[in-house]
N, C-alpha and C positions, 0 to 999 in steps of 0.2 A: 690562462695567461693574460687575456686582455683582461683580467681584472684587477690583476695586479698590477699593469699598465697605467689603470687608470686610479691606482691606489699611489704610484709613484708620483703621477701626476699631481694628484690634489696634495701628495706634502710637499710637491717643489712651490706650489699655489701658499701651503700655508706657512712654509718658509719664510716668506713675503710678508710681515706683520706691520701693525702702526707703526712702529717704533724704527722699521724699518727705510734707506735710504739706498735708492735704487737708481745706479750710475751705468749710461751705456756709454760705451768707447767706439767709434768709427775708424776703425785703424787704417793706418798708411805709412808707409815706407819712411816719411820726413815726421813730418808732423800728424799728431791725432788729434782728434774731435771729441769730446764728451759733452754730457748731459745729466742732470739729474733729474727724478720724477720720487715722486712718495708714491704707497701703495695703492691707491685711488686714480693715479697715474698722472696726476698733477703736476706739471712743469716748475721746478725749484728754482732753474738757473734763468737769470733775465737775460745772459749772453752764453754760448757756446764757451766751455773750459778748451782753450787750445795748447797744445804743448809738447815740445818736442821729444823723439826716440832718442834721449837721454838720460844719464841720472837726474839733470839740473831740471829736466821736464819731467821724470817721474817723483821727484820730490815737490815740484812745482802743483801737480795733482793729489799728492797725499793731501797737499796745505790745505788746497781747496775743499778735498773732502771733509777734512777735521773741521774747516769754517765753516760748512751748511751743515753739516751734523749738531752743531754749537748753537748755528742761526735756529732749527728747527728743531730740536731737543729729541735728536735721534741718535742711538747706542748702538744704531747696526747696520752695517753698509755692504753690499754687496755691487759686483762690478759687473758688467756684461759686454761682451764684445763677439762677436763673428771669427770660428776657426778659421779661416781662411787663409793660402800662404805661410808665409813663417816670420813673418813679422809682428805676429801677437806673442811667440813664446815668451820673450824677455821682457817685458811689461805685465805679462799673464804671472812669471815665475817672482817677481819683483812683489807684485803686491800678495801671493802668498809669503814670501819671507815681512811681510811687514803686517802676516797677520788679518790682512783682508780676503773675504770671500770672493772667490772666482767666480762667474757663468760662461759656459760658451754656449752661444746660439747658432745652429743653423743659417748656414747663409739663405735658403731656401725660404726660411720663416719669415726673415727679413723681407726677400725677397718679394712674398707673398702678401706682405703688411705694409708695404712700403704708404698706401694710399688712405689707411685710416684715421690719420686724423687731417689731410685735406684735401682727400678726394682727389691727387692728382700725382701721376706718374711722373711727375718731378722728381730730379735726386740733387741731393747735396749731403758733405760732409756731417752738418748740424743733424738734418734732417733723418740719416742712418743711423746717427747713435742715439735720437731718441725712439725712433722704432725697434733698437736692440733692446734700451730699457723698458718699450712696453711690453716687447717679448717675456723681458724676462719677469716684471713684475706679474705676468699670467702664469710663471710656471713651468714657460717655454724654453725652455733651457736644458743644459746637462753641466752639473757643478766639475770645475774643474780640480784635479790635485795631480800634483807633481808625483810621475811613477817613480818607484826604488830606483836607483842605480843603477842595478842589474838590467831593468827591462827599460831604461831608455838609453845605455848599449848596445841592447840586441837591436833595438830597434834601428838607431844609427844603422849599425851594420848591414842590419837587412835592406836599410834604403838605399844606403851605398852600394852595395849587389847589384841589387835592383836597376839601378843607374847603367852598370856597364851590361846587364846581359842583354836590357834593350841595345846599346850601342854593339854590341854583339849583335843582334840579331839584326843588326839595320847593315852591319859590314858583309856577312852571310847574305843576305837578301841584293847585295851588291857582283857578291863575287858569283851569283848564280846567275843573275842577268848574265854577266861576263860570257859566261859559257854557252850561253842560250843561244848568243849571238856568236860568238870565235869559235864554239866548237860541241855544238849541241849532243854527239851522239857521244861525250863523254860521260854520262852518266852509265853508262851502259856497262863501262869497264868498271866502275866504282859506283857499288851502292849508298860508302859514306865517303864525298869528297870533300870530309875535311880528317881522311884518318892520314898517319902518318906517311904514307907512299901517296896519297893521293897531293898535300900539301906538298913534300917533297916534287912533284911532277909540276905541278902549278909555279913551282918556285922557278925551274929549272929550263923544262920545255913544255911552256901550257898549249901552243899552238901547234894546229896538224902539220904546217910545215916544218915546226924544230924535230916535230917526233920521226916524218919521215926524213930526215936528215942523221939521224943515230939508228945503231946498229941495236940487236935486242941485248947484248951483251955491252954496250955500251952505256943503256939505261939503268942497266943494273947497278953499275959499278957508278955509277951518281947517286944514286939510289939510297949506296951503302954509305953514302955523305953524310947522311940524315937518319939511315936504320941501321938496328943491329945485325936485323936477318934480313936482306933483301934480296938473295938469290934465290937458290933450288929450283925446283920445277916450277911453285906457288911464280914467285920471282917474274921467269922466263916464258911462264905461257900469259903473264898482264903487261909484259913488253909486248909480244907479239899480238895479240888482242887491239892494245891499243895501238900499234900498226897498221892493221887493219882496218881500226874505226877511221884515223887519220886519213888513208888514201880514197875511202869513201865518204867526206866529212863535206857537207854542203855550210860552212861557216863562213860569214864575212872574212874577208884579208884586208879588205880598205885602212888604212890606218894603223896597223896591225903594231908599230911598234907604239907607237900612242897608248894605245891601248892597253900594253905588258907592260909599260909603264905604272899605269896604273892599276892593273892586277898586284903588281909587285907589292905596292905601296899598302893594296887593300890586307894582302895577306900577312906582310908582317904587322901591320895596324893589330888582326884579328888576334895572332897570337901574341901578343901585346895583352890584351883585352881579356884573353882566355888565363893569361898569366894573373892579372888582377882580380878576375873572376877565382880563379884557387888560390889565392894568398886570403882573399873574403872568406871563403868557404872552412881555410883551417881558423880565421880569428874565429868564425862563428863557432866553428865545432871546440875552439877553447873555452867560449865562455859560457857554454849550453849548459854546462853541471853546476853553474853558479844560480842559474835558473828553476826555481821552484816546479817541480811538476816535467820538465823536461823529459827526464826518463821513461817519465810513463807515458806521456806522448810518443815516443819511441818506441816503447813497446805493442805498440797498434800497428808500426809497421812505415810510421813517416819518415820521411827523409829530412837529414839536418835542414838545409832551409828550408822545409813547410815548419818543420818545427820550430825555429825560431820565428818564423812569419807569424805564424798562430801567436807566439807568447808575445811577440812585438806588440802585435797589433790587439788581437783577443785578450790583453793584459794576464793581470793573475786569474787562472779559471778557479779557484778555490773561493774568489771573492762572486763567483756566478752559480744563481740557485737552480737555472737550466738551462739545455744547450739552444733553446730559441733566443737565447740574450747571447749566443754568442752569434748566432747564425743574422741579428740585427746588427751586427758590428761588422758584418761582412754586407750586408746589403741583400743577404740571402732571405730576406723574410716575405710571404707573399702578399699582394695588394691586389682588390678586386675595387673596381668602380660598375654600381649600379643606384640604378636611382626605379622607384613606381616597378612599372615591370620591365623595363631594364636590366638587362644584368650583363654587365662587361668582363671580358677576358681577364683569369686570375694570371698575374704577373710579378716577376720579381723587382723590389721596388729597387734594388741596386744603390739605396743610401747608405753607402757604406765604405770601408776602406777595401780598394781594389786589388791591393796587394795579399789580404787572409780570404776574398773569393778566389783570386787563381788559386792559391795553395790548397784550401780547404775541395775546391775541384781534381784537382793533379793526386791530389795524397789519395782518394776514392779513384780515380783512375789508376792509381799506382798497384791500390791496393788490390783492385777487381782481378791484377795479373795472377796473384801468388793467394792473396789472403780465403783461405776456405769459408768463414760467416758470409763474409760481401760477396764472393761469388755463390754462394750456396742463397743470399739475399737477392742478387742480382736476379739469378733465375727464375728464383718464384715472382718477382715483380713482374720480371716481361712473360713469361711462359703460363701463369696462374692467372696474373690480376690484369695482363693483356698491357702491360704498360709498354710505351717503346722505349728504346734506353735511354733517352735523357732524361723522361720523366721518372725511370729507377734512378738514374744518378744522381738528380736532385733531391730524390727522395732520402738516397743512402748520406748523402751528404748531414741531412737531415737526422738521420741517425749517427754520423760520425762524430756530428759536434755534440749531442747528448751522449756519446759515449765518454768523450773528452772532457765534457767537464765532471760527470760520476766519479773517473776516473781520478781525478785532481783533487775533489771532495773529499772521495774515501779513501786516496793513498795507496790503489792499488794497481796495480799490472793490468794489463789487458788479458783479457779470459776470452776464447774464442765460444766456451760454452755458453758464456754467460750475455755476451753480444749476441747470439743466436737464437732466440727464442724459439717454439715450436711454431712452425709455419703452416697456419690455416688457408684454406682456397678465398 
């Protein structure tokens, strides 16, 4: 694999010819910065190209491009600029429809070059997009192209998820303070309190003084406001329970209406949030069959958003010749630093998009529950080869994404015989 790393490497190097004209962009929200250099890394421009996040500024830089091209009797131009934020897409997607070559760099590269040609930790606009162009004229780079339709969809979608299950999970993280402090030994009655009788009670009478103030028969019959079955026994013995927690409940009362004030507010916020969250979940699972390879991701055993997260992000797996290119786009690849007799802690370098590691982790954690290869894998890792489980789960992850792109390749279903090789000590 790393040699073919370094076989990519030297064509994004010989990409870069005489004839070539190599422009870095320093993006910014108003206006950007450019720069030109030839392949030798030779400064073209006497002043900084500036120009604004418009049409009238991105025609304003075609112009300028087609004039040093002209000036220097150059037929081929390539751009480079820093993924960073979202203010490169529309300047990135503009000059592929007009036919010029992309690069994105690495902000890190940038980062790390900023001092080669004046030795000085200086920054300015000018000054970044000529260190993008000498990035890119070395090679440094990864060529950009606008994905299908379908997969910059999913993708939309998944980040919009994304968006609200954090704000979900920061509402959640709110309303358990809540309890910690008003009424701690409620956990006790409810092991999930956000299932429907537990929200219904939070609604209603979250505090041990409202609970002792109703009868068990009168919690029910609120109860029944919000559920279909909230009696029987089930019912009547989680009235009485949490009557009991209630007279023994050492929780703050200070403030206490304050407080349900803002309980109140938290919880309809959440279902609010929860509602957005399954309105995402059916667009995703509509537009998942329009997605190449989807099914078969599926049939490993993933759930609609790891599935969409992987194709969002992992693009088409069909266009990947092993699952260690898919496992770099997650950040999942490992990095050792050693130097003489040195040798440093092997680690994951985490350059990568954060949203196909969580999934690519959750789906192998999902999958350890039910799936027979991966637990039948699972066990010989920690029980044979002595590993502890995270270092099986990283390992299997490692196999999940070589399963996933085979799978994509060859067009077929997941085979659990065929994931399972014969398992040596």
């Amino acid at each position: 694999m790393k040699s073919n790393l370094i076989k990519s490497q030297n064509q994004r190097v010989e990409r870069i010819s005489t004839s070539t004209l190599v422009i870095g962009i320093d993006i910014a929200k108003e206006k950007h910065a450019a720069q030109a250099i030839n392949f030798r890394g030779i400064v073209l421009t006497k002043r900084p190209i500036l120009f604004s996040n418009d049409l009238a500024g991105f025609e304003h830089l075609e112009q300028s491009i087609r004039k040093l091209q002209k000036m220097h009797g150059m037929n081929d131009v390539v751009v480079g600029m820093e993924s960073t934020g979202h203010y490169w897409f529309n300047i990135a997607n503009w000059l592929v429809g007009q036919g010029i070559d992309v690069a994105l760099v690495n902000p890190m590269t940038t980062k790390r070059n900023k001092e080669n040609r004046d030795n000085s930790p200086s920054k300015s606009d000018p000054k970044d997009a000529l260190v993008i162009a000498d990035a890119v004229s070395r090679g440094f780079y990864t060529p950009f192209a606008p994905k299908d339709e379908a997969f910059r969809r999913i993708r939309v979608m998944v980040t919009n998820r994304e968006h609200w299950v954090v704000k979900s999970g920061r509402i959640k993280n709110r309303i358990h303070r809540w309890l910690d402090i008003r009424f701690p030994e409620y956990r006790q009655a409810f092991d999930d309190i956000f299932s429907d009788r537990s929200l219904a009670t939070l609604r209603r009478f979250p505090a041990p003084s409202d609970i002792l103030q109703l009868t068990s028969e009168q919690m029910v019959q609120i109860w029944s406001e919000y559920m279909t079955r909230p009696g029987g026994e089930r019912g009547k013995n989680k009235a009485l329970e949490l009557q009991s927690l209630a007279r023994h409940s050492v929780g703050d009362t200070s403030a206490l209406e304050e407080d349900k004030w803002e309980l109140r507010h938290l919880i309809e916020e959440y279902e609010r949030i929860r509602r957005i969250i399954d309105e995402a979940d059916q667009m995703i699972e509509k537009a998942l069959p329009e997605i190449p390879c989807s099914d078969l991701i599926r049939s490993v055993g993933a759930s609609v958003p790891a599935t969409a997260a992987i194709l969002a992000f992992g693009g088409d797996l069909r266009k990947l010749s092993h699952g260690k290119q898919l496992l770099r786009k997650a950040g999942l690849n490992l990095a050792e630093r050693s130097s003489g007799k040195y040798k440093g802690q092997i680690k994951l370098t985490k350059r990568g998009n954060s949203l196909l590691r969580k999934h690519l982790y959750f789906t192998v954690f999902h999958l350890l529950s039910f799936n027979g290869a991966f637990q039948a894998m699972h066990v010989h890792n920690t029980e044979v080869k002595r590993m502890t489980k995270m270092q099986s789960m990283m390992k299997l992850i490692g196999k999940l994404a070589r399963i996933l792109v085979a799978l994509a390749r060859e067009g077929q279903a997941f085979s659990p015989d065929k994931a399972q090789p014969p398992l040596a000590a």
